[in-house]
C-alpha positions in Angstrom: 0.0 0.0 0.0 1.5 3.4 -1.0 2.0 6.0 1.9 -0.9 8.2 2.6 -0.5 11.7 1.1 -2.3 14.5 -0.1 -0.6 16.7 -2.8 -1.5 20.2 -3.9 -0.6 21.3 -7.6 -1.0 25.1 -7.8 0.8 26.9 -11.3 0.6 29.9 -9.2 1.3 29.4 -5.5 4.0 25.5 -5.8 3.5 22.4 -4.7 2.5 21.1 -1.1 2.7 17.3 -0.1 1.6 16.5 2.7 2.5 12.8 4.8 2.4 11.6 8.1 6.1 13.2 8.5 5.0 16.5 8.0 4.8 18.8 4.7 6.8 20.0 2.4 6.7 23.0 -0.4 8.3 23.6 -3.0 7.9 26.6 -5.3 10.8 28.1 -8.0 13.4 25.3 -6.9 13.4 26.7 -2.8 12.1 24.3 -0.4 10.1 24.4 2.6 9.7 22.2 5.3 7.2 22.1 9.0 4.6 20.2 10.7 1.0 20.1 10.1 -2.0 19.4 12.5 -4.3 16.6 12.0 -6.8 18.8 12.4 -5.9 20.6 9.2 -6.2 17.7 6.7 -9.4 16.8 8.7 -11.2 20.0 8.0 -10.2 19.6 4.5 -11.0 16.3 3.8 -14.2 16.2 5.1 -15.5 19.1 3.3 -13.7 17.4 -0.4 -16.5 14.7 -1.4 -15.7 11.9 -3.8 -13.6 12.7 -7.4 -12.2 10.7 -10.2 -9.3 8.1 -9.7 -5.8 10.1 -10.9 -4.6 9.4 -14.1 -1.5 7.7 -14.5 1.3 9.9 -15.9 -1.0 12.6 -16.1 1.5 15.8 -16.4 1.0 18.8 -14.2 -1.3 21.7 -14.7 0.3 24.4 -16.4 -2.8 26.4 -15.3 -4.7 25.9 -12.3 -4.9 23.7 -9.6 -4.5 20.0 -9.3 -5.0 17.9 -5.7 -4.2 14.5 -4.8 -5.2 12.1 -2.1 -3.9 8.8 -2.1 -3.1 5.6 0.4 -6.0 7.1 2.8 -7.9 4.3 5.2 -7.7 2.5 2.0 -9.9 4.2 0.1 -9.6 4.9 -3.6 -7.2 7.3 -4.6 -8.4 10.8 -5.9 -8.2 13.4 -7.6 -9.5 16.7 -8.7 -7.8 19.0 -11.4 -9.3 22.4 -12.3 -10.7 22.9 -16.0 -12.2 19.6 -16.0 -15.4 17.7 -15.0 -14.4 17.5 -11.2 -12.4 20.9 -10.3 -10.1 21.3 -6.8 -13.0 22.8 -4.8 -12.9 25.8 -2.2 -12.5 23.7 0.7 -8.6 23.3 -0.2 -8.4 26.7 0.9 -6.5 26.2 4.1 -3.9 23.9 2.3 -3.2 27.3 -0.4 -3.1 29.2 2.6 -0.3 26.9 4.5 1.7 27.2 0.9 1.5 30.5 0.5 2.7 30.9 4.1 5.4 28.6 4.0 7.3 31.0 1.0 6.2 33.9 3.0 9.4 36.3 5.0 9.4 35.3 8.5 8.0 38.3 9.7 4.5 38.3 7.6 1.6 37.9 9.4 0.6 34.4 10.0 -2.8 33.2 8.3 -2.6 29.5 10.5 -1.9 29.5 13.9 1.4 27.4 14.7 -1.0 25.0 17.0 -2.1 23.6 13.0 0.7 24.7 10.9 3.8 25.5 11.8 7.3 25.8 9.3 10.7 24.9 10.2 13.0 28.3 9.6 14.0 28.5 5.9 17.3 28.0 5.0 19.1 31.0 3.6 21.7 30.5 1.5 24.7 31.4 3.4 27.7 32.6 1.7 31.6 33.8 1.7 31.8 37.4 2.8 34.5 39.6 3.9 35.1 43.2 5.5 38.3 45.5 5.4 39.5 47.3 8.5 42.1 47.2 11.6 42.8 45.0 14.2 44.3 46.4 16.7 45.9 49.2 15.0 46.7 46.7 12.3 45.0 46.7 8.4 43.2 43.9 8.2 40.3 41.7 6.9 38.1 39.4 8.1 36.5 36.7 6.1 33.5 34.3 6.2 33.3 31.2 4.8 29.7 29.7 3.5 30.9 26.7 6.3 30.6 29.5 8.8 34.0 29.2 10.0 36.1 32.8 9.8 39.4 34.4 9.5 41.1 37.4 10.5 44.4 38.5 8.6 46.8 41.3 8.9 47.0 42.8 4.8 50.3 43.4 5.0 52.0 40.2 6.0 49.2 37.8 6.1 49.7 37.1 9.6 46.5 35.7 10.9 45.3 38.1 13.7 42.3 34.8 14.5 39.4 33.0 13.7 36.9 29.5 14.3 36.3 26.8 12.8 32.8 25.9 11.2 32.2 25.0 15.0 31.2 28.8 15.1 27.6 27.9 13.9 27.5 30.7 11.6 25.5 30.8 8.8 27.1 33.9 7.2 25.3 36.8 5.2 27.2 39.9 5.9 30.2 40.9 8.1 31.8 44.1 9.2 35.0 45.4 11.2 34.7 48.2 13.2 36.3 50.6 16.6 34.6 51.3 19.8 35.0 51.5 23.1 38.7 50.9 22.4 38.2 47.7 20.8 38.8 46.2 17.4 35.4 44.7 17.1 33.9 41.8 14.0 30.4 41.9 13.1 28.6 38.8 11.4 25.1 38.5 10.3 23.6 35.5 10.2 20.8 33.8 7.4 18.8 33.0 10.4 18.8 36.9 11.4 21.3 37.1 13.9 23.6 39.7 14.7 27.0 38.5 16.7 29.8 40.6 18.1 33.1 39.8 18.7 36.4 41.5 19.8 38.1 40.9 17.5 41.6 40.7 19.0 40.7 38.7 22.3 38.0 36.7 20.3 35.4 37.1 23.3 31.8 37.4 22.4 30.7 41.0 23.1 27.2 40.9 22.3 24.6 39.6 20.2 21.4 38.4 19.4 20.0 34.8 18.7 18.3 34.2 15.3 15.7 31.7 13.2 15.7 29.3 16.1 16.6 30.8 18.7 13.5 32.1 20.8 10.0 31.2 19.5 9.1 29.5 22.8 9.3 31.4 26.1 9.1 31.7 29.6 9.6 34.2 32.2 9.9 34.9 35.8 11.6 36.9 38.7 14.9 35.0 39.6 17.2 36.1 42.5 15.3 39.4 42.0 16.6 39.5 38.4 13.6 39.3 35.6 14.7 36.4 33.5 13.6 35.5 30.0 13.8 31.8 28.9 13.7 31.1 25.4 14.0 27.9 22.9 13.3 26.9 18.9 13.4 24.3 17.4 16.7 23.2 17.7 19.8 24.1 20.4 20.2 24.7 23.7 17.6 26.7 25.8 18.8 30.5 26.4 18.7 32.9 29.4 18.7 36.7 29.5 18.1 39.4 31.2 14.4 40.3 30.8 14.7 44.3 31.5 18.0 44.9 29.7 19.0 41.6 27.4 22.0 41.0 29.2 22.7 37.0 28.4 23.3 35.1 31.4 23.6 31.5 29.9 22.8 28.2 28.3 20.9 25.0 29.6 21.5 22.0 27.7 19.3 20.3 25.5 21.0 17.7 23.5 20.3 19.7 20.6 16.2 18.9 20.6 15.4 22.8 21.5 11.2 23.4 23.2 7.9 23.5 21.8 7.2 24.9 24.7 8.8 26.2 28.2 7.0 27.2 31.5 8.5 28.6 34.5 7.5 28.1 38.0 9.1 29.0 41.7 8.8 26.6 44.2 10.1 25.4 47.9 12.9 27.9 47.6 13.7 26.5 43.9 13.2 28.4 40.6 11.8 26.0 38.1 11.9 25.5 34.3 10.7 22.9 32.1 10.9 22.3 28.6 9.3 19.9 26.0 11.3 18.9 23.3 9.4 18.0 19.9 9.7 14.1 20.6 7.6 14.4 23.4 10.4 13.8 26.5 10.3 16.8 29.2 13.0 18.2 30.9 13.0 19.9 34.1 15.7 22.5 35.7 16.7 24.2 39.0 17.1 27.6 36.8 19.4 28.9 39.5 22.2 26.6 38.9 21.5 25.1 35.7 21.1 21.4 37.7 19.0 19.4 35.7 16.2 17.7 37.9 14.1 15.6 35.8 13.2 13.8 32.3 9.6 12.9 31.8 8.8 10.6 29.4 5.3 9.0 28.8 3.9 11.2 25.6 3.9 10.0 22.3 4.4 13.0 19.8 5.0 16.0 20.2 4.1 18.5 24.0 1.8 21.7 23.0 1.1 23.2 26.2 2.3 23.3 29.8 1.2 24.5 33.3 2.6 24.6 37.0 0.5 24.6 39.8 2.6 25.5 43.4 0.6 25.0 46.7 3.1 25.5 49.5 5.9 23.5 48.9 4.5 21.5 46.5 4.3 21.8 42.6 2.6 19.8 40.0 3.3 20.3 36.2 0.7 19.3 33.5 1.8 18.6 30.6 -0.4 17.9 26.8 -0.2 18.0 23.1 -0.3 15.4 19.8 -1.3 12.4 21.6 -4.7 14.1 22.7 -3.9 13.1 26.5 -2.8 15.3 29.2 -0.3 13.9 32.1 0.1 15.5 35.7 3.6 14.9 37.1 5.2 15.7 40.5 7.7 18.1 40.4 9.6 17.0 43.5 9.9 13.2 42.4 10.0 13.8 38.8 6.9 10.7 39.3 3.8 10.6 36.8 0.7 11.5 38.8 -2.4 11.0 36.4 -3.0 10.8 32.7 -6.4 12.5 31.5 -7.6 11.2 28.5 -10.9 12.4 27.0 -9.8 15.1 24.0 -10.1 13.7 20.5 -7.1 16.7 19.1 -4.1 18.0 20.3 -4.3 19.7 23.6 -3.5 23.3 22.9 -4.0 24.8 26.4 -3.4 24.2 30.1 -4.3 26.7 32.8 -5.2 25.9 36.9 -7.5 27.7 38.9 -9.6 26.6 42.1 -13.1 25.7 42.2 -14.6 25.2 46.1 -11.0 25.2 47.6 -10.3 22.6 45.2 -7.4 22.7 42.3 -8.7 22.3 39.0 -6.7 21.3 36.1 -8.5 23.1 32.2 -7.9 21.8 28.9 -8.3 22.6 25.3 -8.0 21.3 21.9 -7.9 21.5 18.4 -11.3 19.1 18.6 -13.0 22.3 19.9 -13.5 21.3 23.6 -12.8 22.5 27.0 -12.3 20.0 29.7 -11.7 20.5 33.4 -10.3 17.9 35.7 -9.9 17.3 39.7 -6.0 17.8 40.3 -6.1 15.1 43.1 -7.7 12.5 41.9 -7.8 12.9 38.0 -11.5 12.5 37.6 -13.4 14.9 35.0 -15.3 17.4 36.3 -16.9 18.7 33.0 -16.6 19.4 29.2 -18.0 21.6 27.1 -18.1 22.7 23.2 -16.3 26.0 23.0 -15.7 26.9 19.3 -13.6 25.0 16.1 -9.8 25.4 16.3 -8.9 26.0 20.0 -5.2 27.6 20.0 -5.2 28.9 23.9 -6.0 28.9 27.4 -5.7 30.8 30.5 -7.2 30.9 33.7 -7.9 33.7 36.8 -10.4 33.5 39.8 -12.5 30.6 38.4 -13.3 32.5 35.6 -11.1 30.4 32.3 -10.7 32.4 28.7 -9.6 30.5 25.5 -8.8 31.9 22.1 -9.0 30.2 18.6 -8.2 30.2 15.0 -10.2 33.6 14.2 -8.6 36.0 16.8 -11.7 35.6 19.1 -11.4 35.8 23.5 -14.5 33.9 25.0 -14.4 33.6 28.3 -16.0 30.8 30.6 -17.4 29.7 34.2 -14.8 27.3 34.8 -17.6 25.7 37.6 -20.4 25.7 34.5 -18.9 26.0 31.1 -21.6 28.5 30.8 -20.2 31.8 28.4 -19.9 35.4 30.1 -21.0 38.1 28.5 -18.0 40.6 29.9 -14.5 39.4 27.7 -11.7 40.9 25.8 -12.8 41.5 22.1 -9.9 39.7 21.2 -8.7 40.6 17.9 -11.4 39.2 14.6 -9.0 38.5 11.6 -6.0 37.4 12.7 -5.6 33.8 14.4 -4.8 33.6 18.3 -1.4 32.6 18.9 -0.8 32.6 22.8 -2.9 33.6 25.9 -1.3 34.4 29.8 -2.6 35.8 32.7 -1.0 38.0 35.7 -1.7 40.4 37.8 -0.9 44.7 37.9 -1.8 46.5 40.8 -3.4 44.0 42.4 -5.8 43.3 39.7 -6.2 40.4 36.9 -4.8 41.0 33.5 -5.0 38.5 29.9 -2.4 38.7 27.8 -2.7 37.7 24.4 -0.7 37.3 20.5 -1.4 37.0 17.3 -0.5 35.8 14.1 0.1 39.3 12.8 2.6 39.8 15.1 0.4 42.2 17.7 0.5 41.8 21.4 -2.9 43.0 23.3 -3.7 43.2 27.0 -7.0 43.7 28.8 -8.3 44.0 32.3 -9.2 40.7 33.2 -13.1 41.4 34.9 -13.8 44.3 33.1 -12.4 43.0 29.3 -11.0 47.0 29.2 -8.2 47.3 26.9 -4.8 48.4 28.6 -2.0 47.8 26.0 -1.9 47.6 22.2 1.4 46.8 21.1 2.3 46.6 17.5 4.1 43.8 15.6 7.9 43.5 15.8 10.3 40.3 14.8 7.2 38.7 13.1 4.2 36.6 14.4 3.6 35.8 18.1 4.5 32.1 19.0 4.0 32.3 22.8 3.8 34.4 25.3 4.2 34.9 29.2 4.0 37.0 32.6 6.6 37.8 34.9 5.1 38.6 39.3 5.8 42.3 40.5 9.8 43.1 39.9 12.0 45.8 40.5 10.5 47.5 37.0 7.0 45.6 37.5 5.9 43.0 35.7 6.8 42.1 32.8 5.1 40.7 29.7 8.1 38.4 27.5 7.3 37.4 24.0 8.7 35.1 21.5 8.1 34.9 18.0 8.3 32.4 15.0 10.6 34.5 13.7 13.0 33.6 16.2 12.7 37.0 18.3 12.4 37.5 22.2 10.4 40.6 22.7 10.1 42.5 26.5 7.8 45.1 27.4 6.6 46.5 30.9 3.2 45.6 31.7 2.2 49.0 33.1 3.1 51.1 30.2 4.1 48.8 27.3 7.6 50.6 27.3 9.9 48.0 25.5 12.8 46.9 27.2 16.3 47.0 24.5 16.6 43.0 24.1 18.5 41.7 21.3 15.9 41.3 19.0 17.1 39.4 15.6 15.8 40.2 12.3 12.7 38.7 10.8 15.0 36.9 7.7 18.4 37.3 6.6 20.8 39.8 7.7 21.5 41.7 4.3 24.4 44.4 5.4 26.3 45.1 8.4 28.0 48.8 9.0 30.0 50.5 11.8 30.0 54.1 11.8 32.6 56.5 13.6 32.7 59.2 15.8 32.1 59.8 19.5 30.1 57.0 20.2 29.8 55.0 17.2 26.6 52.6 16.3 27.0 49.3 14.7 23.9 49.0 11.8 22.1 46.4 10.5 19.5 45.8 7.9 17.8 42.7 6.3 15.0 41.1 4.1 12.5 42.0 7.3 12.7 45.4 5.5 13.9 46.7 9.3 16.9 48.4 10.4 18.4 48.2 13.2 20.5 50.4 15.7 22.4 49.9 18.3 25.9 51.2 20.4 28.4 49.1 18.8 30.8 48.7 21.8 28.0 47.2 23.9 24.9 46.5 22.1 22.5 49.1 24.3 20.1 51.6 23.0 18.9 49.5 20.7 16.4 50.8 18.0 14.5 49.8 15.2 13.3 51.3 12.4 10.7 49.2 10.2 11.5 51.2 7.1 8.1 49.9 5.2 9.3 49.5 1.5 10.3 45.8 1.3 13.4 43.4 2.0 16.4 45.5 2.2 19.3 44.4 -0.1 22.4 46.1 1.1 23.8 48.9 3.8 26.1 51.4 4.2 26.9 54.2 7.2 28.9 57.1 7.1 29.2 60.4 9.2 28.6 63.5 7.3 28.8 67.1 9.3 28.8 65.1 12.3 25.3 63.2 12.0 25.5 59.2 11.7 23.5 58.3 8.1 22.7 55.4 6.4 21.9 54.3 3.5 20.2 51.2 2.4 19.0 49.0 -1.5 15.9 47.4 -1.8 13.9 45.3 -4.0 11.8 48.2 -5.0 14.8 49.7 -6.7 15.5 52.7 -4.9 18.5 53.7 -2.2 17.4 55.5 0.7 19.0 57.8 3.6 17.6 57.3 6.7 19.2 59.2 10.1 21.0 56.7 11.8 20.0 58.0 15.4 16.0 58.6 14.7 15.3 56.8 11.7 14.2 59.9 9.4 14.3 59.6 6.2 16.7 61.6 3.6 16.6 61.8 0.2 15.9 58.9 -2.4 18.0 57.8 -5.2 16.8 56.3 -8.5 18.5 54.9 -11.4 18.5 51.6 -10.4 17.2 49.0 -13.0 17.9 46.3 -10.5 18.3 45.8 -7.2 21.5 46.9 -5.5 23.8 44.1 -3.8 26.7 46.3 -2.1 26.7 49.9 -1.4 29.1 52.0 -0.1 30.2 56.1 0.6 33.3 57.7 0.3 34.2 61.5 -0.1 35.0 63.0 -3.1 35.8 66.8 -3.1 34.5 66.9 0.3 31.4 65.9 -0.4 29.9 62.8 0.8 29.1 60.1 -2.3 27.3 56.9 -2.4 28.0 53.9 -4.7 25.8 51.0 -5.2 26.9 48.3 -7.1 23.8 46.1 -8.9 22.5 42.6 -9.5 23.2 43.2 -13.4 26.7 44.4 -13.4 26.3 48.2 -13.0 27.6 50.7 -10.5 26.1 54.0 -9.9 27.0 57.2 -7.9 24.7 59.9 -6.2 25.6 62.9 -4.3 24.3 62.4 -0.4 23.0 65.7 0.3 21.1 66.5 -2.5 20.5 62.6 -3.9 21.1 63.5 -7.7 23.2 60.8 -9.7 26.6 61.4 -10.4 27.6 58.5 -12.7 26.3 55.8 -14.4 29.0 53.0 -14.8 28.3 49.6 -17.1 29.8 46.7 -16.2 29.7 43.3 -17.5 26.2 42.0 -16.3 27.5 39.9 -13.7 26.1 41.4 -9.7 28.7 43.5 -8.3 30.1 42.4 -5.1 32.2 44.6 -4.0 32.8 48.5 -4.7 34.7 51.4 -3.1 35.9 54.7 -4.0 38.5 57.0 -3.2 40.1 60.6 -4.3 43.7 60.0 -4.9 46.1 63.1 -5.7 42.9 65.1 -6.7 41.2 62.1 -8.8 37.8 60.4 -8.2 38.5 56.7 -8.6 36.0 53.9 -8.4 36.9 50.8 -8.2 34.4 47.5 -8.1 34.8 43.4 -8.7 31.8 41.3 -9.5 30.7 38.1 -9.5 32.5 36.5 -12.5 35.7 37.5 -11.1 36.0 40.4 -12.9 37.6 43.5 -11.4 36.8 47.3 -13.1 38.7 50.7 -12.2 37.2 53.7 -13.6 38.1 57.4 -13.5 35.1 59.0 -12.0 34.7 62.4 -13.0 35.1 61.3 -16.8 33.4 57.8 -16.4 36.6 56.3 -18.3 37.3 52.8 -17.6 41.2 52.4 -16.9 41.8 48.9 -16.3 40.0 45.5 -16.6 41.6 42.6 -14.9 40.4 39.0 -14.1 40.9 37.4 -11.0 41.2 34.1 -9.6 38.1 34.1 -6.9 34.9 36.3 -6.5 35.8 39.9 -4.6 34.0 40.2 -1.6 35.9 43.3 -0.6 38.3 46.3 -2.0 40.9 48.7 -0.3 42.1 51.8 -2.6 44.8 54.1 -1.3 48.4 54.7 -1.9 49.8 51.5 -1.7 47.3 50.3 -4.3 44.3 47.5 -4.7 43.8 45.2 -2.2 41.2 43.0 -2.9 40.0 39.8 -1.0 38.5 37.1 -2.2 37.2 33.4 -0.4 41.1 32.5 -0.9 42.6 35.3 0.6 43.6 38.8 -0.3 45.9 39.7 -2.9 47.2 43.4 -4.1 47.0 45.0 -7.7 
C-alpha cells in the first residue's frame, strides 16, 4: 500500500505534499519544510467529497490547480484537477493558505496559527563574505566562509590576527570590522537573522542576538530578584537573558532537541523551568544553577502546552499536546501522577485555577472542547463545546478564557462552562497565537498574541483594553507574565521568527533586548565618531541600531518599503547616516540616530547588492553596485546621480571609492571574477583585470588594490 498523502498542484502558489512526517513545499526550486495538524487535513478532507481516480502519468497543470489524495484508510485514490469535470473545490483553501505561508518572509503575518501549521526556519543560503579594517591598530580583513568558519588577517603580512572553525555555527550573510570603546570589534550576520559581536583581538563574544531558532518559545519569571527570560526553537540549547536589559546570562542543555514549549515556576525555595522537546520527552531544571532535575517521558508526539501549579511546597506540572492526553507529574519526584484522556485533538492549552477550595486542572484542543479535571484525583469534572480550532487557554479567579483560530477571546465559568457576556474582544482577523494571565496593581490582567505579530492586554473582569502593542520580529508564538519586579511585571514574548520581545506591563515601554531580524541579515556597518553605532538591515525590511561597543540603546526602524538588499553608514557634518538598496529599486537615507528619512535615489534597474560612501571633493558620495553588473553614484545631500557606470552584467560584489592626488577613482569586482577601475569624473574605464576568486571586498589608497577574495587577499 502506497503512503498516505495529499498533494497540492498550484501553477501559481507550488507544490504542497503533505505525509504523516510533515509537509513540504516547494515553489521556484526553494524548499520548505514544517509540521502540520491533524486537524488541518481533517477540516479539508471532510469538506472534499468523492472525485475521479488520478490518471497515471497525467502531467502537471500548467494552469490551475490539481489535488491529490492517495493511500488514505484504504480508500480509492483521488483526484481533482481544475478545468475539467471534477475541479479542486474551495475547501482546499487552508492547504493554499499553509503554501502561500510557507514561501512567506518570517515576519509576515501568519494566516494559520502554529497549534495547526507550523514551518521549520527557511534556509538562507549562506555565503563567503568579507570586510576591510584594523585590528588592533593593524590593516586587516576578516572573512566568512559559506561553512561558517572565519578568518582574521593582517594585509600586510598575512599574519592571521584569529578565527573559528565551522564550530562557530554561523551561517554567514554579511560581516563588518569596526572601533569602539577601544576595541577592534567583527560583526557577522547571520541567514537566520542574527547579529553577533566579537572582539576581534581577544576573540570574546561581546554581544549579540539569537536568530531563526533561537527564541520562538518562552518563559519568564523573577529569579534572584533579576527578571529572566527563557527562550528555545526548534533546535539548540535553551537560552537565558536578562528580561529588563538583554544582558545573556547563559545556556541550559538540550541535547540539541530545542522546546515546543517552556513554563516557569518557583517553588520550595527552587526556581523551576521545564521544557518539552518535539519528541515528546520533558525536561525539568533548578534555573538557579543550571542542575537538571528531571526527564519525563510517557507522551507520544509532540508537548503543545504546559502549566505549573505551586501550593506550598509542593508543585505539579501538566503537561499535553499530539497524543490528545494530558499527564500530571510531580515536580519534586519527577513521578507521573495521572493521565487525562478524553480530547479527540491535540491539547492546545493548560491553565489551573480553584473551584470550592479545590485545584482544578482546564484543557483545550484543536477538537474544539474545554475540559476541566480534579487535580487530586484525575476524575473529569466537566466538558464543554467551546468553538472549532482551540489555540489557547488561561485561567484567573475561576473564571477560564480561550482563544482560537479567528482571533476571538470567549471567556468561561470554569464551575459551568456556561459563556460570560463581559470578555476581551480579542482581535477578529487574525488567528490567536498565545494567551497568559498575571496580575498589575493587584488586579487580573489576559495577555494575548497574534498571528500578525500584535500583542494585546485587557483587564481581566472588566475586558477593558490596557495595551496595544504593534508587531515586531514577526508573528507571536508564545507568550508569558513575569510577578511584581523591580521594573513591575513584565510581559516576554517570543516569535516564530525567532525573536524575544520584552515590554513593561504597566506602560508597554519596550525593554532594548536583542531582538534578531525577521529573515536574513543583508548588510552590516559601523560608523565613527564619538560614540559610534553598529547597523544592520535585512529582508524584514527593518533596520536596526544599536551602540556598537556594547549592544544598548537598541532601535528599530521598520522602514516599510520591502526586504532590504544592502547597507552602508557614514558620518557627514557630524550626524551618523545610512543608506540602504531594496527590491523596490530605490536607495534611501535614513538618520541613523531617529530613523528619518533623507533623500531617495533612483537609477536603479535592479536591485543593489553592495553599497558604499566615500568622499570626493569633500562631499559625501554613495555607490551602489547592482544585481546586473552596474555601479552607480549619487551625491548624499542633494541625492542626484553622479555617474552611471556599465559593467559586464555579472552582480557586483564589492565596490569602493576613493580621491587619490585630486582624482575620483572607483573601483568595483563582481561576480564573474572580474575586477573594473574607472576614473570618475570622466566615467573612463582604466583597467580590466580578471581574478582568480569572486571579490567580496576592495581597499584603494596609496599602496594600491587590495582586494580579498574566499582565498585570501591579494594586491593590484
Amino acid at each position: 500500500m502506497s503512503e498516505s498523502s495529499l498533494r497540492l498542484e498550484d501553477s501559481a502558489l507550488g507544490e504542497l505534499l503533505i505525509t504523516a512526517d510533515g509537509f513540504r513545499a516547494t515553489r521556484d526550486g526553494q524548499e520548505r519544510t514544517g509540521r502540520v495538524d491533524a486537524a488541518l487535513i481533517v477540516r479539508v478532507l471532510s469538506a472534499l467529497g468523492e472525485a475521479p481516480a488520478p490518471v497515471p502519468g497525467a502531467a502537471a497543470p500548467t494552469a490551475g490547480r490539481r489535488l491529490t489524495v492517495a493511500g488514505l484508510n484504504g480508500r480509492q485514490d483521488r483526484q481533482w484537477v481544475d478545468g475539467t469535470d471534477a475541479p479542486v473545490p474551495a475547501a482546499v483553501a487552508p492547504f493554499a493558505t499553509l503554501l502561500a505561508q510557507a514561501f512567506g518572509e518570517p515576519g509576515e503575518p501568519a494566516a494559520l496559527p502554529g497549534a495547526v501549521a507550523l514551518g521549520h526556519p527557511a534556509a538562507h543560503g549562506a555565503r563567503s563574505a568579507a570586510a576591510v579594517g584594523t585590528v588592533g591598530g593593524r590593516a586587516a580583513y576578516a572573512l566568512v566562509e559559506e561553512d561558517g568558519s572565519f578568518g582574521l588577517t593582517a594585509l600586510d603580512d598575512a599574519a592571521s590576527l584569529g578565527g573559528s572553525d565551522s564550530d562557530a555555527g554561523l551561517a554567514p550573510s554579511a560581516v563588518a570590522l569596526g572601533e569602539a570603546g577601544g576595541r577592534s570589534l567583527f560583526a557577522v550576520g547571520g541567514g537566520d537573522g542574527s547579529v553577533q559581536v566579537w572582539d576581534a583581538t581577544t576573540g570574546q563574544v561581546v554581544h549579540g542576538s539569537t536568530g531563526g531558532e533561537g527564541a520562538q518559545a518562552v518563559a519568564a519569571l523573577i529569579c534572584r530578584d533579576i527578571p529572566v527570560a527563557f527562550s528555545a526553537g526548534q533546535g539548540g540549547d535553551l537560552r537565558a537573558v536578562r528580561a529588563d536589559d538583554g544582558r545573556v546570562l547563559g545556556n541550559l542543555p538540550t541535547g540539541g532537541h530545542g522546546a515546543t514549549v517552556l513554563r516557569a515556576a518557583h517553588c520550595a525555595g527552587i526556581d523551576l523551568l521545564a521544557a518539552a522537546a518535539a519528541d515528546g520527552t520533558v525536561r525539568v531544571w533548578d534555573a538557579g544553577t543550571g542542575e537538571q532535575l528531571h526527564l519525563l517521558v510517557g507522551h507520544r508526539g509532540e508537548v503543545r502546552s504546559m502549566a505549573v501549579l505551586t501550593v506550598d511546597d509542593q508543585a505539579v506540572l501538566a503537561t499535553g499536546g499530539h497524543d490528545r492526553t494530558v499527564r500530571v507529574w510531580d515536580l519534586a519526584t519527577g513521578q507521573l501522577v495521572a493521565e487525562l484522556a478524553g480530547h479527540t485533538g491535540t491539547v492546545t492549552g493548560l491553565a489551573f485555577t480553584t473551584l470550592d477550595e479545590r485545584p482544578v486542572l482546564a484543557s483545550c484542543a484543536l477538537d474544539g472542547t474545554v475540559r476541566t479535571w480534579d487535580v487530586y484525583d484525575g476524575r473529569p469534572l466537566h466538558g464543554w463545546p467551546a468553538g472549532s480550532w482551540l489555540t489557547a487557554l488561561a485561567a484567573t479567579d475561576g473564571v477560564l478564557f480561550t482563544g482560537d483560530e479567528t482571533g476571538r477571546i470567549t471567556a468561561w465559568d470554569a464551575a459551568t462552562g456556561a459563556a460570560r457576556t463581559v470578555a476581551p474582544a480579542g482581535r477578529p482577523g487574525s488567528p490567536l497565537t498565545a494567551l497568559a494571565t498575571g496580575a498589575l496593581g493587584g488586579r487580573p490582567v489576559l495577555a494575548a498574541g497574534f498571528g500578525d505579530g500584535t500583542l494585546l492586554v485587557w483587564d481581566a473582569p472588566t475586558g477593558s483594553q490596557l495595551l496595544d502593542l504593534a508587531a515586531d520580529g514577526g508573528p507571536v508564538h508564545t507568550l508569558d507574565l513575569t510577578a511584581d519586579g523591580p521594573d513591575g511585571p513584565l510581559l516576554v514574548c517570543g516569535t516564530t521568527a525567532g525573536a524575544v520581545r520584552s515590554h513593561r506591563l504597566a506602560d508597554g515601554t519596550a525593554n532594548p533586548l536583542p531582538v534578531p531580524h525577521a529573515g536574513a541579515v543583508t548588510g552590516l556597518a559601523f560608523t565613527t565618531g564619538d560614540q559610534p553605532l553598529l547597523a544592520s538591515a535585512g529582508r524584514d525590511g527593518v533596520i536596526a541600531v544599536r551602540a556598537a561597543a556594547t549592544g544598548d540603546d537598541s532601535r528599530r526602524f521598520a522602514t516599510g518599503h520591502g526586504p532590504i538588499t544592502a547597507l552602508a553608514a557614514v558620518v557627514a557634518g557630524g550626524q551618523p547616516i545610512l543608506a540602504t538598496a531594496g527590491e523596490d529599486l530605490k536607495v534611501r537615507m535614513w538618520h541613523a540616530g531617529s530613523g528619518a528619512a533623507g533623500p531617495v535615489c533612483e537609477g536603479l534597474t535592479r536591485p543593489a547588492e553592495v553599497l558604499s560612501f566615500t568622499e570626493i571633493g569633500d562631499r559625501p558620495t554613495l555607490i551602489a553596485g547592482t544585481s546586473d553588473g552596474n555601479v552607480l553614484v549619487w551625491d548624499v545631500q542633494s541625492g542626484q546621480r553622479i555617474a552611471l557606470l556599465t559593467g559586464g552584467g555579472a552582480a557586483v560584489r564589492a565596490v569602493v571609492g576613493r580621491e587619490l592626488d585630486g582624482e575620483a577613482l572607483l573601483a568595483a569586482g563582481d561576480a564573474a571574477g572580474t575586477l573594473r577601475l574607472w576614473h570618475l569624473s570622466s566615467a573612463t574605464l582604466l583597467n580590466e583585470a580578471a581574478l582568480d576568486g569572486t571579490p567580496l571586498a576592495i581597499e584603494l589608497d596609496e599602496a594600491g588594490l587590495r582586494i580579498v577574495t574566499p582565498a585570501g587577499a591579494m594586491t593590484l
